[in-house]
C-alpha positions as CSV (number, residue, x, y, z in Angstrom):
1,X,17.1,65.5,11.3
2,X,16.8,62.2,13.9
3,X,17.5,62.5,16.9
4,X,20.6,61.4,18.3
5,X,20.7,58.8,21.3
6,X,23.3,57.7,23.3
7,X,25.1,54.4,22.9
8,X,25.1,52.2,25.2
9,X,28.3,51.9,26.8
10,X,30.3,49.4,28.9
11,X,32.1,51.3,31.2
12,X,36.1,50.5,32.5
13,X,39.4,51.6,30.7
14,X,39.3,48.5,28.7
15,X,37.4,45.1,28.1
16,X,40.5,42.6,26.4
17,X,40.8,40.5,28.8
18,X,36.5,39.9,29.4
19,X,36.5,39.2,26.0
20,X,39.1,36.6,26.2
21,X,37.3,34.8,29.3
22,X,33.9,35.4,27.7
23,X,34.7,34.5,24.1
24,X,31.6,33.9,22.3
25,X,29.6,35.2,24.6
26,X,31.0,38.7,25.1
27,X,28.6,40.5,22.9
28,X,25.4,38.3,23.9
29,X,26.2,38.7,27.1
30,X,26.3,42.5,27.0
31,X,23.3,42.5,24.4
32,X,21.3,40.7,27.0
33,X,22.6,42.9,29.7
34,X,22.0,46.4,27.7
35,X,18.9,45.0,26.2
36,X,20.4,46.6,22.9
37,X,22.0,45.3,19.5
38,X,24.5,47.8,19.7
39,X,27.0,49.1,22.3
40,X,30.4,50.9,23.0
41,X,33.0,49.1,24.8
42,X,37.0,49.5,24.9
43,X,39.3,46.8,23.5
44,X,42.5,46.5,22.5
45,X,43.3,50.1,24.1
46,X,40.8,51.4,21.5
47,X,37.1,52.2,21.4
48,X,35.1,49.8,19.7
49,X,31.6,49.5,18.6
50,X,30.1,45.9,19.5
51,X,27.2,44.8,17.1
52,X,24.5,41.7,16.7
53,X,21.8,41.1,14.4
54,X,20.2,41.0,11.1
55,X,19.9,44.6,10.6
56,X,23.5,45.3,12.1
57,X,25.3,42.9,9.9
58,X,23.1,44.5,6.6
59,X,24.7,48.0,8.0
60,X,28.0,46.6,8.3
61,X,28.4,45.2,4.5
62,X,27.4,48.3,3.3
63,X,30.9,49.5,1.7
64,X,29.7,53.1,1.9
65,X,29.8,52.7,5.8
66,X,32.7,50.3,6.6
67,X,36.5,49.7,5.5
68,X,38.3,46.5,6.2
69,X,41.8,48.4,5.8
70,X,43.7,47.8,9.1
71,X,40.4,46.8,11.0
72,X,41.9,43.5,12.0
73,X,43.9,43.2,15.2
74,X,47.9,42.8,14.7
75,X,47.6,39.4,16.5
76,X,45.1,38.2,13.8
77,X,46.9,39.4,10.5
78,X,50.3,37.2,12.0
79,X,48.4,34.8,12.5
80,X,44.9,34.2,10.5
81,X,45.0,36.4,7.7
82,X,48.5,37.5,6.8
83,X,49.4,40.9,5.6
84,X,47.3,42.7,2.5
85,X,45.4,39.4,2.4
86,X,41.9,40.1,0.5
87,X,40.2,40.5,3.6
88,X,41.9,44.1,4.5
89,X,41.3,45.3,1.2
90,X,38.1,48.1,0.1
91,X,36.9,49.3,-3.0
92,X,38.1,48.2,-6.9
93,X,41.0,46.3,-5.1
94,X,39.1,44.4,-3.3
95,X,36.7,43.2,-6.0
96,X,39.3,42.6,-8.3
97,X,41.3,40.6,-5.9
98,X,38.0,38.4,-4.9
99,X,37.5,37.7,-8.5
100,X,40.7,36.1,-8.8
101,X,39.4,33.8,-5.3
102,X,36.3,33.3,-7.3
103,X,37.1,32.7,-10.5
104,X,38.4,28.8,-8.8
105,X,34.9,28.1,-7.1
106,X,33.3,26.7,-10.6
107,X,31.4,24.1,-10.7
108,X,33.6,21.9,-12.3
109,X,36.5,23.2,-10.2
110,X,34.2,22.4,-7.0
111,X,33.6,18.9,-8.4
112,X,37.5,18.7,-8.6
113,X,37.8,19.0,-5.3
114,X,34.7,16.8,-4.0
115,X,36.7,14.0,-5.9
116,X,39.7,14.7,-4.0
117,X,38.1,14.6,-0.7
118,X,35.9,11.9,-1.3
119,X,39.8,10.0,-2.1
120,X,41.5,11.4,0.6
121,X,38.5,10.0,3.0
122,X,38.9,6.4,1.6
123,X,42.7,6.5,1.9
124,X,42.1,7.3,5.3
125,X,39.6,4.8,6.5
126,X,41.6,2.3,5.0
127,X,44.2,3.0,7.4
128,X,42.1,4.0,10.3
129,X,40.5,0.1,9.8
130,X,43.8,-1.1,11.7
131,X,43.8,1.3,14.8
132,X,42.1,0.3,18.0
133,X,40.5,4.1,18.0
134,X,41.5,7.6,16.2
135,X,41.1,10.9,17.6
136,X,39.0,12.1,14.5
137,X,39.8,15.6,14.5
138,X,43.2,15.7,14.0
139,X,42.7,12.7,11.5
140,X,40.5,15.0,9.8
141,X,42.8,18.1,9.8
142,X,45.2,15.7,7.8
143,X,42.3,15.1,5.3
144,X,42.0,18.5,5.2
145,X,45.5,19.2,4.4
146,X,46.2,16.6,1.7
147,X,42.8,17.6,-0.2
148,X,43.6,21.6,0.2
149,X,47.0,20.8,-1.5
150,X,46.2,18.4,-4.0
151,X,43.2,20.8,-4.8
152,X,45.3,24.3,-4.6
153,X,47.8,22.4,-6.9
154,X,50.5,22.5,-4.3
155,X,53.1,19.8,-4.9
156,X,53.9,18.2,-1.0
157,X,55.5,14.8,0.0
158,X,54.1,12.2,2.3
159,X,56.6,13.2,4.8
160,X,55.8,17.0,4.9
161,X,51.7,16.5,5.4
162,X,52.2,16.2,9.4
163,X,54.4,19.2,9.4
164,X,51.9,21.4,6.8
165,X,48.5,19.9,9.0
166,X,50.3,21.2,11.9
167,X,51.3,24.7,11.1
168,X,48.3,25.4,8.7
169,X,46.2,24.3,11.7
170,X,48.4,27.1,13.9
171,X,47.0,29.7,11.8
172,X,43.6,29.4,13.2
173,X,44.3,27.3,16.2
174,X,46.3,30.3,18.2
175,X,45.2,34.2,17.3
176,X,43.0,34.1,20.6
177,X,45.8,32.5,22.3
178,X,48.0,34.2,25.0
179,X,51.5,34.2,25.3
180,X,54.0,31.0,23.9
181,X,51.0,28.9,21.6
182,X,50.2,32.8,19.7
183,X,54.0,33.2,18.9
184,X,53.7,29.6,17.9
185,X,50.8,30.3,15.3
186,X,53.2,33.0,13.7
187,X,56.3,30.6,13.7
188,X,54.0,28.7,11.6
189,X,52.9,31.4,9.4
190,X,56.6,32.5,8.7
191,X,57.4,28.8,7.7
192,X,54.1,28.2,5.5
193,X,54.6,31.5,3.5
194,X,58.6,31.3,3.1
195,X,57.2,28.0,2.2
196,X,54.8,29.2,-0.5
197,X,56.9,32.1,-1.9
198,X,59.6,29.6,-2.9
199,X,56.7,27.6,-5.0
200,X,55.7,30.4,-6.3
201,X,59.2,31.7,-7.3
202,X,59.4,28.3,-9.3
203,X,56.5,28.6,-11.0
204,X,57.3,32.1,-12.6
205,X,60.7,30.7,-12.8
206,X,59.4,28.0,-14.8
207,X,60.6,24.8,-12.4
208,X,57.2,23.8,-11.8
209,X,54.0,24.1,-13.8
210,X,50.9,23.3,-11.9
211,X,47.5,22.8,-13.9
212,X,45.8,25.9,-14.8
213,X,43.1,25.5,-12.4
214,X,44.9,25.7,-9.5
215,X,45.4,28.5,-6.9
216,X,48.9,28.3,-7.2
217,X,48.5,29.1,-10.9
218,X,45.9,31.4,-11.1
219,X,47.3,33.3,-7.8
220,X,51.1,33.1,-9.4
221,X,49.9,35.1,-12.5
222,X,47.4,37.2,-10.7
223,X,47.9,41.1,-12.2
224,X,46.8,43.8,-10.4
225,X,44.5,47.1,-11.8
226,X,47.8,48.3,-12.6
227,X,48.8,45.2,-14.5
228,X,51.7,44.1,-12.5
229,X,51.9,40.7,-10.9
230,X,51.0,40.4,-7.6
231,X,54.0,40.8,-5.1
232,X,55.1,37.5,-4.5
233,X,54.3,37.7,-0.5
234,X,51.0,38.5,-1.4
235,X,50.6,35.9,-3.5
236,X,51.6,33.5,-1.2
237,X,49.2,35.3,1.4
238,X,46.6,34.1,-0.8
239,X,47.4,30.7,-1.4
240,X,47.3,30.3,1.8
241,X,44.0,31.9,2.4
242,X,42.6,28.9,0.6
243,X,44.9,26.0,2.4
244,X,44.2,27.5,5.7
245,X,40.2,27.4,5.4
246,X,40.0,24.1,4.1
247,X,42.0,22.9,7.1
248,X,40.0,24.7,9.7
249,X,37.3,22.9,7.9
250,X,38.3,19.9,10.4
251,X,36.4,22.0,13.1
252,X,32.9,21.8,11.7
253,X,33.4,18.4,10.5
254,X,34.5,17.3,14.5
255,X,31.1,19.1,14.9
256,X,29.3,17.1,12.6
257,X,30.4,13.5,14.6
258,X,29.5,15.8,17.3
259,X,25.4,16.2,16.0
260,X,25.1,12.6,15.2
261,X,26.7,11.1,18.4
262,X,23.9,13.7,20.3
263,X,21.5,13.4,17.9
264,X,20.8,9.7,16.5
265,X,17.3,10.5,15.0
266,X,19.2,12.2,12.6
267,X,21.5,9.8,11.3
268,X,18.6,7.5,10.3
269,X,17.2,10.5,8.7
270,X,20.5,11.1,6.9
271,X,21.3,7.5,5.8
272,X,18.3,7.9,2.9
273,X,20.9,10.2,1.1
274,X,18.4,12.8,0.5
275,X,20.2,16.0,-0.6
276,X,18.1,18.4,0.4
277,X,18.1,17.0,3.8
278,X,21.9,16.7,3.9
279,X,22.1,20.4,2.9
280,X,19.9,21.5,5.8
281,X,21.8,19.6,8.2
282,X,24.9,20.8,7.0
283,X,23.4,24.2,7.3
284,X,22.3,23.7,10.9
285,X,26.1,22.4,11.7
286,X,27.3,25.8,10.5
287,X,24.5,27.4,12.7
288,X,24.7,25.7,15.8
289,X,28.0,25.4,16.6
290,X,30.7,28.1,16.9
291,X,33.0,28.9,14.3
292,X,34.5,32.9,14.0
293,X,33.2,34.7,17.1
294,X,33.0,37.7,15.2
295,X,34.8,39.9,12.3
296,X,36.1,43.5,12.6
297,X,35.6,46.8,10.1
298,X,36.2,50.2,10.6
299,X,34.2,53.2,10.0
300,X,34.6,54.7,6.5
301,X,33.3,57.7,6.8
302,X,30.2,59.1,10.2
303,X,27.0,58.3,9.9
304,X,23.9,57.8,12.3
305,X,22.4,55.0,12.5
306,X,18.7,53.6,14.9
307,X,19.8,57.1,16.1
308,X,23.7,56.2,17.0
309,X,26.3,58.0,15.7
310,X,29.2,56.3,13.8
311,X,32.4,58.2,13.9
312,X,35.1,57.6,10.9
313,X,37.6,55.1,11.6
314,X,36.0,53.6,15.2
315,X,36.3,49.8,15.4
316,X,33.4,47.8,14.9
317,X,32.7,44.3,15.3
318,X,29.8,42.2,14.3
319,X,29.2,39.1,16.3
320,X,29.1,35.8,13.8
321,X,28.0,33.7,16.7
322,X,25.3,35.8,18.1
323,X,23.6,36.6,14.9
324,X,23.3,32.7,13.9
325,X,21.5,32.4,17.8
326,X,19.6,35.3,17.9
327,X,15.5,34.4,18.4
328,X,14.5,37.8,16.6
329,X,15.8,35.7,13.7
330,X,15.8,31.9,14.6
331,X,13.0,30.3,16.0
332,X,14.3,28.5,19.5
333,X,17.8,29.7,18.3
334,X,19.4,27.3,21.3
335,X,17.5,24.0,19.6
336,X,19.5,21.8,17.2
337,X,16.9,21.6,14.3
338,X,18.0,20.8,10.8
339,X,14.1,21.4,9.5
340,X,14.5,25.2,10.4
341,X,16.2,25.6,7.1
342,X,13.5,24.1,4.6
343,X,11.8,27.4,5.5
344,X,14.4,29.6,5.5
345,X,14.3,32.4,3.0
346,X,18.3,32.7,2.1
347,X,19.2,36.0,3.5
348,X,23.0,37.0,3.5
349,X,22.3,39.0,6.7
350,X,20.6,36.4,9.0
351,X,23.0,33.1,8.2
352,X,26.3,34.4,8.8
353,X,28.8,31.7,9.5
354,X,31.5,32.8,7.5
355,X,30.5,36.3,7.1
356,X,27.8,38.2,5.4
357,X,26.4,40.2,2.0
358,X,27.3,39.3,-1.6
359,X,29.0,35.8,-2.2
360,X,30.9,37.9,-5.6
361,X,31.1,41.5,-5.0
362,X,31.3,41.7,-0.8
363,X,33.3,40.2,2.2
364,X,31.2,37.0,2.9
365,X,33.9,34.3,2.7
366,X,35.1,33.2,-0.9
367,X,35.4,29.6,0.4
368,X,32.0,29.0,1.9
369,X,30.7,26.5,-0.9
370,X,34.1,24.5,-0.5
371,X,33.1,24.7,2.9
372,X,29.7,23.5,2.3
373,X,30.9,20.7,-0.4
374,X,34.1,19.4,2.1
375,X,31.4,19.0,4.8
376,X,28.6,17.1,2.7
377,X,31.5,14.7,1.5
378,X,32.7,14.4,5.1
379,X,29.0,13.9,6.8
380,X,28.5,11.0,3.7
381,X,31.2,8.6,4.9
382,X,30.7,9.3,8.9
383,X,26.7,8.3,8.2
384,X,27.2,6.0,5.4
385,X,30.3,4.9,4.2
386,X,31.8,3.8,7.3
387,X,30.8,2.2,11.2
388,X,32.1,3.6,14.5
389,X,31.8,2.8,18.1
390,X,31.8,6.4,20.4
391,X,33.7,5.0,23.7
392,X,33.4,7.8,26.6
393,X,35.2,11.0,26.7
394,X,34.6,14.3,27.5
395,X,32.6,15.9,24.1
396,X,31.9,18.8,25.8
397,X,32.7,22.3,24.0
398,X,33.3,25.5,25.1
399,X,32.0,29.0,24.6
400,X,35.1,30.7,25.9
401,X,37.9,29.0,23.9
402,X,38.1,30.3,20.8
403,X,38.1,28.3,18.1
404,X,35.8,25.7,19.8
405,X,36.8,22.3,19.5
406,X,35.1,19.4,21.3
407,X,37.4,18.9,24.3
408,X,38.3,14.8,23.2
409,X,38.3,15.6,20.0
410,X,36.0,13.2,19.7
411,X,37.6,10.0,19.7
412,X,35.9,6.5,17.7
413,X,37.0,3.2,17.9
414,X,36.4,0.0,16.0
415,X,36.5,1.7,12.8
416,X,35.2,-0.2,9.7
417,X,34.1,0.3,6.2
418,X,30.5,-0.2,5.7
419,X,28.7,-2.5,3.9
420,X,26.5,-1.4,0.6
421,X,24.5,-4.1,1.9
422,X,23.9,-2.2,5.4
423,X,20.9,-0.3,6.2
C-alpha cells in the first residue's frame, strides 16, 4: 500500500474572499507558493481541494472519482447554470441528457448556424457603417443573441433583442459578483426561464411549431430513461444552456480584436484565409485569455491519489485557467503564439478551455465546436470582411474580475465594409 502524504494546506478558517480578490490567480498563486499541483484550502465555509494540471484534470473526469451532483456553488446554479441543468447530473442521466445537447452539433446543424452568424455580422456592419465608433463587445453580445435564437429556434422580436442580450449576458456577467449586480444576474435568470417555459408550453400546446432541428424542439420533446418528458423547467434550463454560451461567446470574440490590435503580424498572416491557421489562432484565443476560472466536482467515493487522500463528498476544483498556462504543458505558457498548436497533439486534459475528457460521453462543454465555429466566422469579418480604426482606450484586462473583459470593451471607429479588391 502507498504511502500517504499530507496535503498541502492553506491555513485560515476560510479563503472566499482571496479568491474573490485573486480570481484567476488563486490557485497559480498557491501552486507557485506550495510548489504542488494540489492543495487543501477552505471556501465557501467548506473544505475544498484546489487542483492544476494535466494529470489533475485526467483524475478529475474520471466518473469513478468525481460527481457533479450539487458540486456547484448556490450562487452559480441562480445564476450560470440553473437548477438540474446537465452539468449537475452523473451517471446514465447524465449521458442521456448530453446526447439530447449533442445530437444538435451535426455538421449540417453547425453549418446552420455559421450561416446565421455570418448574416447576423453583415446586418450589423451595415448599421455600424453609420456610427462615428461602437463599443464592439456589447455589439457583439447582440450578435450573439440574435444568432443563438434564430439558431435554437426561438421566435423573438426586434424590440425584445436588447432586453434578451442583456439578461442572457447577466447569467455569466454576475455569479462572481457581490451584492446588488449578483441578485441582478438571478432577476435575469427568473425572467429568461419564465420566459422559456411559456415557449415551451406552446410548443407542446401546439401554438408554435419550431423546425425540428432546433433546441427548442428537440429539448420540448426530450424523454427521460423513464420515458417521461422532461419537466418543463428543466427543459427550459436547457434551452437556455445553449442561448447563454453562445452569448458569452462575445467575451472571446472581444478577445480576438484584442490579439490583432496587440498583435499585427498576425492579421497579415490571417488575411490569406488559410484554415488551418485560422484554427490555431482561434485555439490560442481560447488559450491565452481567460474564460471559466475553474469548474467544481465533488468526491464520489475516497481514493488516494500522488499519495493524497480524497475523502467522499470533499469539494474539488480544477483550475481552467492555470492548466491552459501551465509550462509543464505549454512551452513559454505566458507567450501569445498561435504556431504552438500545429504541434499540439489534441489531448482533452491539457487544452481545457471549456472543460475537459470526452466531447460525447464526459463533462467537457457540449458547445465548444459552436464555440469554435461562432469565433472563426467572427475573426473572418474583423480581419477581412471589414476596416477599423482602434482610437485610445484603456484595453487592459484583468486577472481578478471574473469574467475578464477588456476594460473599454474595446471600442473601433470609422467602421467600413472592406473591399474584395483590398489586400
Amino acid at each position: 500500500m502507498s504511502e500517504i502524504r499530507k496535503m498541502p494546506r492553506e491555513e485560515g478558517i476560510d479563503h472566499s474572499l482571496s479568491f474573490i480578490r485573486e480570481g484567476y490567480r488563486y490557485i497559480l498563486n498557491r501552486r507557485q507558493g506550495f510548489n504542488s499541483n494540489v492543495f487543501e484550502t477552505r471556501l465557501l465555509g467548506k473544505k475544498a481541494i484546489c487542483m492544476v494540471g494535466m494529470e489533475a484534470t485526467e483524475i478529475f473526469y474520471d466518473p469513478e472519482k468525481f460527481k457533479r451532483k450539487s458540486a456547484a456553488p448556490n450562487r452559480a446554479v441562480q445564476t450560470l447554470f440553473g437548477k438540474n441543468g446537465v452539468q449537475a447530473l452523473d451517471g446514465q442521466d447524465h449521458k442521456h441528457r448530453k446526447e439530447m445537447f449533442m445530437s444538435i452539433m451535426t455538421t449540417q446543424g453547425i453549418r446552420k448556424l455559421t450561416n446565421i452568424t455570418k448574416i447576423q455580422w453583415m446586418t450589423a456592419l451595415n448599421k455600424w457603417e453609420r456610427k462615428d465608433k461602437i463599443t464592439l463587445y456589447e455589439e457583439v453580445k447582440e450578435i450573439m443573441c440574435r444568432t443563438a435564437c434564430q439558431w435554437a429556434g426561438v421566435p423573438i422580436e426586434d424590440a425584445d433583442v436588447k432586453k434578451m442580450t442583456k439578461d442572457l449576458a447577466a447569467m455569466f456577467e454576475t455569479p462572481a459578483a457581490i451584492g446588488l449586480n449578483h441578485w441582478l444576474g438571478r432577476h435575469a435568470r427568473n425572467n429568461v426561464e419564465k420566459w422559456i417555459v411559456e415557449l415551451i408550453n406552446k410548443v407542446r400546446n401546439g401554438k408554435i411549431n419550431p423546425p425540428e432541428d432546433t433546441a427548442l424542439h428537440v429539448f420540448t420533446w426530450h424523454k427521460d430513461l423513464e420515458g417521461k418528458l422532461l419537466d418543463i423547467n428543466t427543459a427550459a434550463v436547457e434551452v437556455i444552456n445553449i442561448l447563454r454560451p453562445i452569448v458569452a461567446n462575445a467575451i472571446f470574440i472581444n478577445f480576438i480584436a484584442l490579439a490583432l490590435h496587440h498583435y499585427p503580424e498576425e492579421r497579415k498572416k490571417l488575411q490569406s484565409c488559410d484554415k488551418k491557421y485560422f484554427h490555431m489562432f482561434i485555439q490560442e484565443v481560447r488559450r491565452f485569455f481567460p474564460f471559466f476560472p475553474c469548474v467544481a466536482a465533488l468526491v464520489k467515493t475516497d481514493f488516494v491519489w500522488k499519495g493524497y487522500e480524497f475523502k467522499k463528498d470533499t469539494l474539488t476544483l480544477l483550475d481552467l485557467y492555470g492548466t491552459n498556462h501551465d509550462p509543464e504543458v505549454w512551452e513559454s505558457p505566458d507567450l501569445f503564439n498561435p504556431m504552438r498548436f500545429a504541434r499540439w497533439e489534441g489531448s482533452p486534459f491539457s487544452f481545457i478551455p471549456q472543460g475537459g475528457g470526452d466531447q460525447f460521453m464526459g463533462h467537457r462543454c457540449a458547445g465548444e465546436w459552436v464555440t469554435i465555429e461562432v469565433m472563426k466566422v467572427s475573426l473572418d469579418y474583423l480581419v477581412n470582411q471589414m476596416k477599423y480604426e482602434v482610437p485610445d482606450q484603456d484595453l487592459s484586462y484583468s486577472l481578478v474580475s471574473m469574467p475578464s473583459i477588456p476594460k473599454s470593451k474595446v471600442v473601433i471607429k470609422n467602421v467600413k465594409p472592406k473591399l474584395t479588391t483590398d489586400s
